[in-house]
C-alpha positions as CSV (number, residue, x, y, z in Angstrom):
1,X,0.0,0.0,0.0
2,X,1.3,3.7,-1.3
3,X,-0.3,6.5,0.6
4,X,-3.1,6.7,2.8
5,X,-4.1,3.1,4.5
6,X,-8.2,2.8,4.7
7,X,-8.0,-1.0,5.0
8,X,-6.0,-0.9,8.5
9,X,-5.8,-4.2,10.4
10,X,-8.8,-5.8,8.0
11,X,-6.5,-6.1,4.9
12,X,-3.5,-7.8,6.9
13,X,-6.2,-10.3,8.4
14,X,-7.6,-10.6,5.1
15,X,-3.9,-12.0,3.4
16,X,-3.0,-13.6,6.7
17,X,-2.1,-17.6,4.9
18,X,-3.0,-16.5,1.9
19,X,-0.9,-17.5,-1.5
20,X,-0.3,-16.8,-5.0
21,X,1.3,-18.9,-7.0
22,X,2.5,-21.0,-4.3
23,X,3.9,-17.6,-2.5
24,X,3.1,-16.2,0.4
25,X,0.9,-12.5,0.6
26,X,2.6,-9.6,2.6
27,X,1.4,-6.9,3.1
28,X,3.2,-3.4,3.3
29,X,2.9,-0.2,4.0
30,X,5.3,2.2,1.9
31,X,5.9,5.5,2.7
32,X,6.6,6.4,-0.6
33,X,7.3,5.3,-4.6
34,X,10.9,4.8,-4.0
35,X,9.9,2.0,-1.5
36,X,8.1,0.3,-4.2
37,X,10.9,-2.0,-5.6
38,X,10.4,-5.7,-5.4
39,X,6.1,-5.2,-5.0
40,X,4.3,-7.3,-7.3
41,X,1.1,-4.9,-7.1
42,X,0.6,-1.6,-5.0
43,X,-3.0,-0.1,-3.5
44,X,-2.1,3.3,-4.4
45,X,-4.4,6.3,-2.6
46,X,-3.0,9.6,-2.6
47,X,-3.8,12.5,0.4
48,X,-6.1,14.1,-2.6
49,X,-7.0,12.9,-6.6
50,X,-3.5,14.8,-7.8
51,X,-1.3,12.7,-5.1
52,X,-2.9,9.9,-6.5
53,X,-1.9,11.1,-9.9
54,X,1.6,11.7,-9.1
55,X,2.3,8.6,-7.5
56,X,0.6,6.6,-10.8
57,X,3.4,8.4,-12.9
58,X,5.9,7.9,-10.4
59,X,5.3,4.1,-11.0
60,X,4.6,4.5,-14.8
61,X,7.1,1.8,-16.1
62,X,7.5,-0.3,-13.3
63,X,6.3,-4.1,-13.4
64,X,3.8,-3.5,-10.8
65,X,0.1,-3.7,-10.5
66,X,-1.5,-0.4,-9.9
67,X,-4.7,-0.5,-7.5
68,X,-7.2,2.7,-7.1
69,X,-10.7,3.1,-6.2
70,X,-13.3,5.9,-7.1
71,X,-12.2,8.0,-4.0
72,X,-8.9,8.7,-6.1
73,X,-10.8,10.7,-8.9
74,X,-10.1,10.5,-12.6
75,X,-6.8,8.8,-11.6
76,X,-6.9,4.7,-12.2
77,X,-4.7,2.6,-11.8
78,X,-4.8,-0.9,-13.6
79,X,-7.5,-2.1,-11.5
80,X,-9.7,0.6,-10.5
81,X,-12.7,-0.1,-7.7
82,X,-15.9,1.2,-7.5
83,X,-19.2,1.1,-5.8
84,X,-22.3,0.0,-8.2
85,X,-25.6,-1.3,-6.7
86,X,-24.2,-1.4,-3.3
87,X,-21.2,-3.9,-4.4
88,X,-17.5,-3.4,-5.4
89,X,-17.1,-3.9,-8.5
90,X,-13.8,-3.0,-10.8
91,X,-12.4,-1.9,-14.3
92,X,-9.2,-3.3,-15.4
93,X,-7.0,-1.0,-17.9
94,X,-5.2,-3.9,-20.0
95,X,-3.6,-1.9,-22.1
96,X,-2.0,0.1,-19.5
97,X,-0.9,-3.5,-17.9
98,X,0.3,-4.7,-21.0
99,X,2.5,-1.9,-21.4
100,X,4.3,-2.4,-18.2
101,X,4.7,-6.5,-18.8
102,X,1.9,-7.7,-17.1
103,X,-1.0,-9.9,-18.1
104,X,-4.5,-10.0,-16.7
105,X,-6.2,-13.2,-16.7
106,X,-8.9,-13.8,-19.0
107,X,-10.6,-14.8,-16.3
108,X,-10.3,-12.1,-14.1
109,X,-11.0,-10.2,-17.2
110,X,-14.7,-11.6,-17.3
111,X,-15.6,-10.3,-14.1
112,X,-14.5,-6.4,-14.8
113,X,-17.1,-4.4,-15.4
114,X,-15.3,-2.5,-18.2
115,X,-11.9,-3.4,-19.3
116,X,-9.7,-0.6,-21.9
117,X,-8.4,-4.1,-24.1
118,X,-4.6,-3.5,-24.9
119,X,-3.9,-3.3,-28.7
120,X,-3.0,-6.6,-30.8
């Protein structure tokens, strides 16, 4: 996580045994982008929308999975949450994951509710 924490305690008790890929889930909380080498995929939420924004270009380039939600304003990261009927639902940016090396599951992919394809 890169910036304000709203998650607190819930989000370490939430990865607590969890794994990926046979890997174990840390969780950690950076006090800045220059913290950010060696994360697989970064929560980033910003004191105000343009914090949010600077730290998204501060990571532009880096392998890492970029994380907003709708409190961070017009700035998304690859996956971007929002609220709809009462339940979290997401948008995934492919293209903007492709351009950093990454590759989003097809079938994570199905459950987005709007997903910018990368080019072929």
């Amino acid at each position: 996580m890169i910036g304000r924490d709203r998650f607190g305690q819930a989000l370490d008790q939430a990865a607590a045994g969890e794994t990926i890929d046979g890997r174990g889930v840390a969780v950690r909380r950076l006090s800045g982008i220059d913290a950010a080498d060696g994360c697989h995929l970064a929560f980033v939420r910003g004191t105000n929308p343009t914090d949010t924004g600077r730290m998204l270009r501060a990571l532009h380039g880096r392998p890492i999975l970029t994380i907003t939600d709708s409190h961070d304003g017009p700035h998304r990261g690859m996956l971007h949450f929002v609220v709809v009927d009462g339940r979290v639902r997401f948008f995934v940016d492919e293209a903007a994951a492709s351009a950093h090396g990454l590759t989003i599951s097809s079938r994570l992919l199905a459950l987005a509710i709007g997903v910018r394809q990368r080019r072929s």
